[in-house]
N, C-alpha and C positions, 0 to 999 in steps of 0.2 A: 309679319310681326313675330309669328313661331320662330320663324329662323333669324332674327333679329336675336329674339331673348335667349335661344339656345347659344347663340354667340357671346353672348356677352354673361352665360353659366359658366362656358368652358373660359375665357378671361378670366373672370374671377376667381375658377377652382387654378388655374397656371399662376395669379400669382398667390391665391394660398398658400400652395404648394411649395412657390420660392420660398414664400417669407418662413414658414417655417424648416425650414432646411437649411443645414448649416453651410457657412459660406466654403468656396475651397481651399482659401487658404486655415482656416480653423482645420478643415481636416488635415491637411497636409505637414501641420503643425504638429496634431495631435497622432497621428502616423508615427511617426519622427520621432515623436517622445517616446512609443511605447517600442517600436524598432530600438533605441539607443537604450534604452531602461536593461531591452533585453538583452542588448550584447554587449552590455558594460557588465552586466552583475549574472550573466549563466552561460553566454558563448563564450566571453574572453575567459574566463573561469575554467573553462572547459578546453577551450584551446592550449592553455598555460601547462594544465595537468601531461597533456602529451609531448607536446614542444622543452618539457622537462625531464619529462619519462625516454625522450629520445634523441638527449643535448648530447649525449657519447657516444649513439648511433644503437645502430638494430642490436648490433651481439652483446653492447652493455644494458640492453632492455632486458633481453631474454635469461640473461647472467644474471639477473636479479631472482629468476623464479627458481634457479637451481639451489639457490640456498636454501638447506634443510629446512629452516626456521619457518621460510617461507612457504615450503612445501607443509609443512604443519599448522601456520595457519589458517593457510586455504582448506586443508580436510577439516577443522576444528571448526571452520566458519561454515561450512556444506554441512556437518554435523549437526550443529545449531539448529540450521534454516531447516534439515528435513527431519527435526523432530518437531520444531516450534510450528511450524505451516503444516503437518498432517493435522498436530492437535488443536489448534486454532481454526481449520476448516471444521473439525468436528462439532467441534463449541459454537461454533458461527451460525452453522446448519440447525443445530438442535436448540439455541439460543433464541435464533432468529423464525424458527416456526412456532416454535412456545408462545413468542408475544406479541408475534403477528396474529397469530391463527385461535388463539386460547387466552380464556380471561381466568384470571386466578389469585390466590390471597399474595402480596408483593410484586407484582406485575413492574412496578414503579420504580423498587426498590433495585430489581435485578437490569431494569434498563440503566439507571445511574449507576449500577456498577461497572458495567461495562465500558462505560466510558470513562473511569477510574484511572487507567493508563495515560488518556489524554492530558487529565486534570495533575495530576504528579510529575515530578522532576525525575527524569532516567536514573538520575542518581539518588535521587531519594529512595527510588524502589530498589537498588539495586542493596544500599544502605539497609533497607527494612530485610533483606535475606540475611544479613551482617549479624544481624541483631539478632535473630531468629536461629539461625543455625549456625553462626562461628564460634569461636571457642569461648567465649565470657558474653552467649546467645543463651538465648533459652533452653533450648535444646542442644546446645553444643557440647557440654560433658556427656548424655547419656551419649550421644551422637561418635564421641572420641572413644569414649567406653566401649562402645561398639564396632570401632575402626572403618566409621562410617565419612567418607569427604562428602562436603557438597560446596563448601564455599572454599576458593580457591583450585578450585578441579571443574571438568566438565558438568556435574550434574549442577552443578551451581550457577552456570555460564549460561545450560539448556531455562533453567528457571527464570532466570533475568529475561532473554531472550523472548521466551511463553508470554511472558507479564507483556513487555511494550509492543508486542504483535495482538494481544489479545481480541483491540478490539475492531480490528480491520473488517474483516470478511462478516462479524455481524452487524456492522456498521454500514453497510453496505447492502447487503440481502433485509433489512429490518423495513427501512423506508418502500422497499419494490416489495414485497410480500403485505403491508400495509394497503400499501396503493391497488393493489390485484385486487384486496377482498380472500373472501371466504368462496365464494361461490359454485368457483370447479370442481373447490376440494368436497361442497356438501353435495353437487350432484354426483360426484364418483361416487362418495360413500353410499349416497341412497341407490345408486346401480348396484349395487352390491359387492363393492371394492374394499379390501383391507386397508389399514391407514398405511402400511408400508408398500402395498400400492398406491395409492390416494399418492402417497410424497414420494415416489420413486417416478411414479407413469404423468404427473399433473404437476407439483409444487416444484420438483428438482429443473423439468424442462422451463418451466416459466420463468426461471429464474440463475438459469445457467451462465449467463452472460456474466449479470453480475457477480456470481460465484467468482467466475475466474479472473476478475477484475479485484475482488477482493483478495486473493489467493497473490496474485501477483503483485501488489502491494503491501502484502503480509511479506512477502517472499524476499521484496528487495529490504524495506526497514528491517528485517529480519539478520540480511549480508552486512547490513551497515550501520548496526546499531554499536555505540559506542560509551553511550554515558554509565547506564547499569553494568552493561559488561564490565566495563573499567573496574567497577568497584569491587565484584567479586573474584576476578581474574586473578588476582595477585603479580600478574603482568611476568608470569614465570615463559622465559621463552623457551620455544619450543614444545610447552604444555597447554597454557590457556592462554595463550595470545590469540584473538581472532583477528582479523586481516583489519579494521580498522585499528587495534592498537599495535599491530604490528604498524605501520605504517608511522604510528606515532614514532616507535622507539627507534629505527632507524632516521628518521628527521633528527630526532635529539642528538641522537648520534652523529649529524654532520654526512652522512650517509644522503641528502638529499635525491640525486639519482634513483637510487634502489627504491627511496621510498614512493616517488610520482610514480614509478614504473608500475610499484605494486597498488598504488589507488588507483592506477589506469582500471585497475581491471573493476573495481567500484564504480567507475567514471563509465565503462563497457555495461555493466550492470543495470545502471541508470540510462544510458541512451537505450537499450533493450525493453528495459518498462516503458518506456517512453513510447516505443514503437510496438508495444502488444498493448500499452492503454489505448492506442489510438485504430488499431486493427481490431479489439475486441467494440471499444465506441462503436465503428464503421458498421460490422459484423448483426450490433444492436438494432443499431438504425436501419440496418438493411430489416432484420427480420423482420422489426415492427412496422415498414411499409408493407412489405408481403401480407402480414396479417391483415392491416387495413385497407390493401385494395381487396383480399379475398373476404372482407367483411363485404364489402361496399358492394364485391359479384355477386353475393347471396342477396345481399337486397333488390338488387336490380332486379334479378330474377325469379322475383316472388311477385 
């Protein structure tokens, strides 16, 4: 009779089992879909940008970088990215252990700021520096008075830039320093650790990973941002062009070659994040196993 009833357990958990399980054709359906979704609207896309970049062959690719223009928006656009990504790690770090780690009057107020870049049109922000420091700005007479540029010049290009990278890397480090707690940070202090140890030796490793996931996300929006730039650029070539409006202006100009050639290297950009979000992922996953079998040792062996 035992072995009767356990027979006829495992029957009924096998067709449990089936019935809730989707059939194979649903999946093989639903494969399909999301395979074709993706090489209609990001592989073919991405195929296209090269196969254009390289319809006149290798030396009308590379003949495209020697133009001055183009050599100046590539330094103008690394310019950008390694002012906007130091000062945005900064903000990110001291932003993101403020509201994780400390309670205080606006707590609420500085998180919805932060997400301010989100919530706003590229170009709207880029518009509000317009307003603020061009010449019938706010500040744009004493500004002129003082043979000060910002809009239309670099230091105006670096501000747009700051704003729509702003809220990467605390966007990122805010939710994992939440999820940690307080914890290591208060037994370091009661050990009798400085705070800038407490977040040098504890808070910075815990959360390293994510750092540089943030960083690298800051990093590329930063190479490829085009809507704010636009606006305050003045689109003067060879000055404030950065490599996404460069690209625009030779397309306008029937230049199509030159111009895939030089979004290749944004298209290079993007498969590069692509392949260090997924190495830093990997990277994550690995640690946090380590951590949790060398929990799981210490239990054993108590």
């Amino acid at each position: 009779m035992a072995g009767h009833a356990s027979t006829l357990t495992y029957v009924a958990q096998h067709h449990r089992r089936r019935s809730i399980e989707d059939p194979l054709w649903l999946k093989v359906l639903l494969i399909a879909i999301a395979v074709g979704f993706v090489s209609l609207f990001l592989v073919v896309p991405l195929l296209s940008v090269f196969v254009e970049a390289l319809r006149k062959g290798v030396g009308a690719y590379f003949s495209a970088f020697v133009d001055p223009d183009t050599k100046s928006a590539v330094k103008l656009t690394l310019l950008a990215a390694a002012i906007a990504v130091p000062a945005n790690l900064v903000f990110g770090l001291a932003a993101s252990w403020a509201i994780a780690k400390f309670e205080f009057p606006g707590k609420s107020i500085l998180t919805t700021l932060i997400d301010l870049p989100f919530a706003v049109s590229p170009v709207i922000s880029g518009l509000v520096y317009v307003l603020l420091f061009g010449a019938q700005g706010w500040w744009g007479p004493w500004l002129m008075d003082h043979d000060i540029r910002i809009i239309f010049a670099v230091p105006g290009i670096v501000l747009a830039t700051v704003f729509v990278t702003f809220p990467f890397v605390a966007r990122e480090l805010i939710p994992l320093m939440q999820a940690q707690g307080k914890d290591e940070e208060l037994a370091a202090l009661t050990l009798g650790a400085s705070g800038w140890q407490t977040f040098r030796r504890v808070t910075l490793p815990n959360v390293k990973w994510a750092l540089f996931y943030g960083v690298i996300l800051c990093n590329a929006r930063a190479m490829g941002e085009f809507g704010a730039v636009s606006v305050v650029s003045g689109h003067i070539r060879g000055e404030t062009n950065t490599v996404p409006l460069h690209v625009e202006i030779l397309y306008n100009e029937y230049q199509t070659q030159a111009a895939f050639a030089v979004a290749s290297l944004l298209t290079v950009l993007a498969l590069v994040t692509l392949v260090l979000k997924s190495l830093i992922e990997w990277k994550h996953a690995k640690s946090v196993a380590a951590a949790s079998a060398s929990t799981t040792r210490q239990f054993a062996t108590k």
